[in-house]
C-alpha positions as a Markdown table, in Angstrom:
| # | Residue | x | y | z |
|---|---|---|---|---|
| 1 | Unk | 12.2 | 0.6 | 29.7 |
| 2 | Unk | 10.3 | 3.8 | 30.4 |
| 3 | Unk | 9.6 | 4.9 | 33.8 |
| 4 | Unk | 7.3 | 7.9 | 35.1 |
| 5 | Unk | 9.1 | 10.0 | 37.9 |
| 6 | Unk | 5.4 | 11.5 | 38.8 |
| 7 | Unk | 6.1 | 14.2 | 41.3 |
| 8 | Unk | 3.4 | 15.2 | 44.0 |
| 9 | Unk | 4.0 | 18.3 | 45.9 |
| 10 | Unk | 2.0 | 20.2 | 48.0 |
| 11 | Unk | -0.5 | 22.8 | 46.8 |
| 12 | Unk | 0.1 | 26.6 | 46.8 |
| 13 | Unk | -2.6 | 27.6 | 49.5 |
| 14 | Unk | -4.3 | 31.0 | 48.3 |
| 15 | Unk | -3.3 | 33.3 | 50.9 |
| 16 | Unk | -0.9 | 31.8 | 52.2 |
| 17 | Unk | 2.3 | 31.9 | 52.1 |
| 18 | Unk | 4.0 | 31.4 | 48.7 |
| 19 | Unk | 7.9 | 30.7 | 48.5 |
| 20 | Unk | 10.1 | 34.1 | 47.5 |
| 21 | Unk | 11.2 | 35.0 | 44.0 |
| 22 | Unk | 14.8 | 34.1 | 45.5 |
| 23 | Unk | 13.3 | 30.1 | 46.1 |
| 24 | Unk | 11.6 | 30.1 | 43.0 |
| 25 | Unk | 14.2 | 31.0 | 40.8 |
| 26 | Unk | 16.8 | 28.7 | 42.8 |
| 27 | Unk | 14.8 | 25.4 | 42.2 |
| 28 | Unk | 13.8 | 26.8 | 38.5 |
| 29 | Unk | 17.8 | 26.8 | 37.8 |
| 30 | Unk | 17.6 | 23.2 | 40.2 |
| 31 | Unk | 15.3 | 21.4 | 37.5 |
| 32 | Unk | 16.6 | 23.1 | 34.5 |
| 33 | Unk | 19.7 | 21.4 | 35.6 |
| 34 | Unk | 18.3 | 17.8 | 36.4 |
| 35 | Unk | 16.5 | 18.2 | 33.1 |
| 36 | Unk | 19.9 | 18.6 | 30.9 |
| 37 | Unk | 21.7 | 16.1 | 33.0 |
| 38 | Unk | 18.7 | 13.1 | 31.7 |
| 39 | Unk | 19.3 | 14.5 | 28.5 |
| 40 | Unk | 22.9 | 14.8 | 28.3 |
| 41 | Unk | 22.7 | 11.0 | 29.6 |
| 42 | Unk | 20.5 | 9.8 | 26.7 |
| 43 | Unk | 17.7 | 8.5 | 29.3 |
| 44 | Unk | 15.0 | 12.2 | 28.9 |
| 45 | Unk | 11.8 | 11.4 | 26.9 |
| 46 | Unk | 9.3 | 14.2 | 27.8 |
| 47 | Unk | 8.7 | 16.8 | 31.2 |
| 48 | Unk | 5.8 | 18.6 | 32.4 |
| 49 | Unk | 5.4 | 20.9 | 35.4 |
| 50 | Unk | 1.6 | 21.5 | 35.6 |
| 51 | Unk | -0.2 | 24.3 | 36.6 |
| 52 | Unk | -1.6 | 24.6 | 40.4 |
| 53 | Unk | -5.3 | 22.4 | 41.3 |
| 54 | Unk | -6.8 | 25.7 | 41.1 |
| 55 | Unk | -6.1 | 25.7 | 37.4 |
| 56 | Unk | -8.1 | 22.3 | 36.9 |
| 57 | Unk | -10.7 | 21.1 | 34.3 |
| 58 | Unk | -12.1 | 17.4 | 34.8 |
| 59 | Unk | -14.0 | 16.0 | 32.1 |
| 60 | Unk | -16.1 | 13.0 | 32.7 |
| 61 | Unk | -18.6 | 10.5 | 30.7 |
| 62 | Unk | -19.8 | 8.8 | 34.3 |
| 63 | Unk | -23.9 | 8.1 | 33.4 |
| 64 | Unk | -23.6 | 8.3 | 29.7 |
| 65 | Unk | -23.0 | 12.1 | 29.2 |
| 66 | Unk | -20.1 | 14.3 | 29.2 |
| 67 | Unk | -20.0 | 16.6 | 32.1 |
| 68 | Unk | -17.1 | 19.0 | 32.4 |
| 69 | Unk | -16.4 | 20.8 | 35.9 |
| 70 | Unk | -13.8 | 23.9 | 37.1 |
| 71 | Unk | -11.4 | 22.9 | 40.0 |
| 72 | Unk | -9.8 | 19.5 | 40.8 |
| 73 | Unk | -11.5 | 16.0 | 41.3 |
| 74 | Unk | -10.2 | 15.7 | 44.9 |
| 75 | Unk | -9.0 | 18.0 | 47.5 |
| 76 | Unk | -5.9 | 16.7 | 48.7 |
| 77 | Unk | -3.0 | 18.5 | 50.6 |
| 78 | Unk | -0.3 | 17.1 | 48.3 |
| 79 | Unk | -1.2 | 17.2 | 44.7 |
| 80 | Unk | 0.3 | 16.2 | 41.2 |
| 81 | Unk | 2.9 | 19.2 | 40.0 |
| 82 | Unk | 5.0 | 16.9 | 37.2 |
| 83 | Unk | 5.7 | 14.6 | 35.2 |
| 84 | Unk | 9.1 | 13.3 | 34.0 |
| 85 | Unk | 9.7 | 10.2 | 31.3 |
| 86 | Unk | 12.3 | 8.2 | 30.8 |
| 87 | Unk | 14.1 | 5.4 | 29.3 |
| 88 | Unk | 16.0 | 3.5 | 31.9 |
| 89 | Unk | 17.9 | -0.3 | 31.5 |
| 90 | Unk | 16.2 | -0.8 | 35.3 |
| 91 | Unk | 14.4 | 0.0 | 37.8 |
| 92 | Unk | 17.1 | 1.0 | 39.6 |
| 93 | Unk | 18.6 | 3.3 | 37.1 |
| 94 | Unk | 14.9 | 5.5 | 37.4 |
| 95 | Unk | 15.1 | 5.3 | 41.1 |
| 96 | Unk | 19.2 | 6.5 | 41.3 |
| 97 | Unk | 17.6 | 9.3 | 38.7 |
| 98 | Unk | 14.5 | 9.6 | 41.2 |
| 99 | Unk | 17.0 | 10.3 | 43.9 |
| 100 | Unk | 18.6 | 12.9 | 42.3 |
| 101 | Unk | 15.0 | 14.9 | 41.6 |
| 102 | Unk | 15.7 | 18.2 | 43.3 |
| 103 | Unk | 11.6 | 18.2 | 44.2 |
| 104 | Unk | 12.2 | 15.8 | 47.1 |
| 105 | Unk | 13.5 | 18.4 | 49.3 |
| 106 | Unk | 9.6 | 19.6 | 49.6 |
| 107 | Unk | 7.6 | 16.5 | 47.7 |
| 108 | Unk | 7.8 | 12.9 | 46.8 |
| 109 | Unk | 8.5 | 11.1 | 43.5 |
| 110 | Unk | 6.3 | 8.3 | 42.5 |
| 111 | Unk | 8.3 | 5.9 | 40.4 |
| 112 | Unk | 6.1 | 3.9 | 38.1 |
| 113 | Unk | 7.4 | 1.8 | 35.0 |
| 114 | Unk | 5.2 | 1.9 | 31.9 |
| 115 | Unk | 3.1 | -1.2 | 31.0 |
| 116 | Unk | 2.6 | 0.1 | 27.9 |
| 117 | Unk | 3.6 | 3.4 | 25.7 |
| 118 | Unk | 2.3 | 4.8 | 22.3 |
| 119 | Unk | 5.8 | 4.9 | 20.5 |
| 120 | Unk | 6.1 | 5.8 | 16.6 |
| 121 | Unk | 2.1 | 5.5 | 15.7 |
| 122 | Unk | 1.9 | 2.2 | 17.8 |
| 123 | Unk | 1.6 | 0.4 | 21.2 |
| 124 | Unk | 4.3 | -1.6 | 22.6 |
| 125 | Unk | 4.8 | -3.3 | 25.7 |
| 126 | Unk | 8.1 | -3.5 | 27.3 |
């Protein structure tokens, strides 16, 4: 079964003040790490740190026309950083690899099973 480890963090604030290089490249090496270790166990699909709020594009169709707007569609003090997939027997396999994500020491996880996933031109249901 797949499972989403979507990981909200709180947002650089522009001015403020950032983590050092020293931080940075310790929880760089931190998720490289966790990252081999759900591949070496079979269960890693697909990861994706994202870029700061800052960084955002939203696109919507709301009123019958496209409109396509800079910046993020809500201010919020914690905000989506990551995504991590994988493919789990349980629910309690994602959350023992949810406890292991080295982003809780300054975040939260949000562990969400898929209802459904695009796999091999088609869409299944677990």
């Amino acid at each position: 079964m797949r499972y989403s480890l979507v990981f909200h963090a709180p947002e650089p604030q522009e001015g403020g003040s950032q983590p050092s290089a020293e931080v940075m490249a310790e929880m760089q090496k931190l998720m490289s790490d966790y990252a081999d270790a759900l591949y070496s166990a079979g269960v890693f699909i697909a990861a994706e740190m994202l870029e700061p709020q800052q960084a955002t594009t939203t696109v919507t169709r709301r009123g019958g026309s496209v409109v396509i707007e800079d910046g993020p569609f809500a201010a919020a003090k914690e905000a989506l950083a990551g995504v991590f997939v994988i493919d789990v027997e349980s629910r309690d396999a994602a959350l023992a690899w949810a406890e292991k994500f080295p982003g809780t020491s300054y975040g939260v996880i949000e562990v969400r099973a898929a209802a459904v996933s695009y796999i091999d031109g088609r869409w299944v249901q677990p």
